[in-house]
C-alpha positions in Angstrom: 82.6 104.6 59.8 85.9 103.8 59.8 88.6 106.4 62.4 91.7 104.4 60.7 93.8 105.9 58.5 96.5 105.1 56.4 99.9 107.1 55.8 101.8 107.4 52.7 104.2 104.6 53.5 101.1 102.0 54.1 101.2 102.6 57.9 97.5 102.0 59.9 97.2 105.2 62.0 94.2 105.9 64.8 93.5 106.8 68.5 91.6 106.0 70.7 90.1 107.8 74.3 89.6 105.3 77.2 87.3 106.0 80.3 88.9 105.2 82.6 86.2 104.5 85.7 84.2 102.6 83.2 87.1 100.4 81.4 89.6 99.3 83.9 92.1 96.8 82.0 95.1 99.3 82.9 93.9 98.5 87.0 93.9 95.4 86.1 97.3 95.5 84.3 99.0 96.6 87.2 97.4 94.1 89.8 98.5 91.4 87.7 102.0 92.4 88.1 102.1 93.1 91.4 100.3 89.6 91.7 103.5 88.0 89.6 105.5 90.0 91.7 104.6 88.6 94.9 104.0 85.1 93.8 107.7 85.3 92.4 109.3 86.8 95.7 107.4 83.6 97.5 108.6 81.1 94.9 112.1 82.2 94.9 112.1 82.2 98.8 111.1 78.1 99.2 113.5 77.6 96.5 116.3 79.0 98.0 115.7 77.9 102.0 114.8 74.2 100.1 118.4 74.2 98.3 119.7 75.2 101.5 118.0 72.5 104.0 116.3 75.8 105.9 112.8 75.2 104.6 110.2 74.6 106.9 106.5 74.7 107.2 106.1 76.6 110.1 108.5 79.4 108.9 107.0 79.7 105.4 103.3 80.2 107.3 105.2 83.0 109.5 106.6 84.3 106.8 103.0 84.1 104.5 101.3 85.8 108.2 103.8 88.3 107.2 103.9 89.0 104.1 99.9 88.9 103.0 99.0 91.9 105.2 101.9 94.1 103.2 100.3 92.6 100.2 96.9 93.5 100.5 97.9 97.2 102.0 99.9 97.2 98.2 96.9 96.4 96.7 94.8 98.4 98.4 97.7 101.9 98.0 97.7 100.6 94.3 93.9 100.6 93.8 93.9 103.9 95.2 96.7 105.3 93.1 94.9 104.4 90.1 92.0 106.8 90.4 93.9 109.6 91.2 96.2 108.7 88.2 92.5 109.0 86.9 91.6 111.8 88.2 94.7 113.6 87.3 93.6 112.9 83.2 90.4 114.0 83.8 89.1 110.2 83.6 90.2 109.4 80.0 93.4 107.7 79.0 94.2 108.8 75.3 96.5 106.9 73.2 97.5 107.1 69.4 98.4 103.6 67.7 100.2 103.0 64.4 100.5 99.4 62.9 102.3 98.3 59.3 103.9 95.4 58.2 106.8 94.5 61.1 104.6 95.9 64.3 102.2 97.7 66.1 102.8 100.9 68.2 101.0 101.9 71.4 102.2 106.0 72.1 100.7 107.4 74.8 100.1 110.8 74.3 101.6 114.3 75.8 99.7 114.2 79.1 100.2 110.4 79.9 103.8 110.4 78.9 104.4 113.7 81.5 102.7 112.0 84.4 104.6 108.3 83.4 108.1 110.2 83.5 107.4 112.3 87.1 106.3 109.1 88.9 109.3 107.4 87.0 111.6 110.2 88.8 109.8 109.8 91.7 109.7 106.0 91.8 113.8 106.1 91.1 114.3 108.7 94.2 112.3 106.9 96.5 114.8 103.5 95.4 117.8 105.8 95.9 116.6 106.7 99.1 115.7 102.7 100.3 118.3 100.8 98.8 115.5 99.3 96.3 117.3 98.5 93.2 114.0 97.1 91.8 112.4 100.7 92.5 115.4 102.1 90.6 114.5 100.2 87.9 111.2 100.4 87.1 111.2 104.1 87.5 114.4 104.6 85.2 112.1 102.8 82.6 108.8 104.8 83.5 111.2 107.9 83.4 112.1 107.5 79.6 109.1 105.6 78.2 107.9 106.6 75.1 105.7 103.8 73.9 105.1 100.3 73.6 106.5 98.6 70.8 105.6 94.7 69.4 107.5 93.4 66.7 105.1 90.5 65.0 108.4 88.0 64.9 108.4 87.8 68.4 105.2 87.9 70.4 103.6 84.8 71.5 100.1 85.7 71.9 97.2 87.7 70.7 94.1 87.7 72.5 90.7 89.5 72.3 88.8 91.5 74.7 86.5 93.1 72.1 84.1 93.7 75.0 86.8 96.4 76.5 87.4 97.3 72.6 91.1 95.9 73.7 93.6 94.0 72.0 96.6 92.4 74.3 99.2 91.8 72.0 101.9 89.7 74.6 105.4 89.0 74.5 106.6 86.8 77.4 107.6 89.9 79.3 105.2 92.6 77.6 102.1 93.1 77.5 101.1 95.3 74.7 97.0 96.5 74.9 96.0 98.1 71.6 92.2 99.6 71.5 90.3 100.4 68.7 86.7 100.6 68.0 84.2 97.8 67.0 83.8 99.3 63.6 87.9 98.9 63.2 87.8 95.6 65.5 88.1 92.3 63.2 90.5 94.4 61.1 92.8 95.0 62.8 92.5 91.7 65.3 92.9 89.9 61.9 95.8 92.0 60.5 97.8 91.5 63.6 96.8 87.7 63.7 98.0 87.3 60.3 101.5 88.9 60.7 102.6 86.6 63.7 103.3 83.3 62.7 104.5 81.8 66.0 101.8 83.4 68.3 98.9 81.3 69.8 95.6 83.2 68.4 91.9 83.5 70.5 89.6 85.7 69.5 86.5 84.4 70.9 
């Protein structure tokens, strides 16, 4: 049985409760950027001491001896951060999703968006406090995030996860992961498919 329904104005409306020890694509979410994060700080750092004629091999291994340890500690914090985001939820993430003609909307609901805007605060203090104007940053985001919004026009993927009953919907900046059941699956996968014209498609 269907658990989409549809407003007045021809809007797609359902939600959808994720467990979060047994489906961990929002873990995985953030080690993936922390991943790009690092792999970007290293990219940027042989760019820069290559323009500048400092680059060396023996540096860059002193500086890789350096910075995996903090890495892996990062990971390791973050892995642990994400259970007790967990815990704090009571082991379900639940989200409400609307989708029409332009977009689809991911909007967390009351409980996520309370704990999202506290560790935003928190995340912008603790930047204040370092000098960290990436910290700053994110958590001014987190702080006032609302929801997730894709507009069809301009996302350059969708791709299927039907085993994790997930969606990613991907900008080249944003990933957007819409769930929905496996009764509601291929219509929606197909509706969104449909409605982006320059996005590379892969559903199986």
């Amino acid at each position: 049985m269907s658990k989409i329904q549809k407003d007045e104005d021809g809007k797609y409306i359902w939600e959808y409760e994720i467990d979060m020890y047994k489906n961990k694509n929002i873990l995985d979410l953030v080690m993936k950027i922390l991943t790009g994060i690092y792999i970007f700080i290293v990219v940027v750092m042989v760019i820069i001491t290559s323009l500048n004629g400092s680059f060396d091999w023996e540096s860059f291994m002193f500086f890789l001896k350096i910075c995996i340890p903090i890495f892996l500690f990062v990971y390791v914090v973050g892995y642990g951060a994400y259970y007790v985001y967990a815990l704090s939820l009571g082991g379900y993430y639940h989200a409400r999703f609307e989708m029409d003609e332009e977009g689809i909307r991911h909007i967390p609901m009351e409980n996520e968006l309370d704990y999202y805007k506290k560790i935003g605060k928190l995340a912008m203090y603790v930047g204040l406090l370092t000098k960290n104007l990436g910290n700053i940053g994110t958590g001014a985001y987190m702080s006032t995030l609302e929801d997730v919004y894709s507009k069809y026009s301009k996302v350059t993927s969708v791709r299927a996860d039907r085993k994790h009953d997930l969606i990613n919907v991907n900008y080249v900046t944003l990933n957007n992961q819409i769930y929905v059941s496996q009764e509601d699956y291929d219509f929606v996968f197909d509706y969104i498919a449909e409605h982006c014209p320059q996005a590379k498609i892969v559903k199986e």
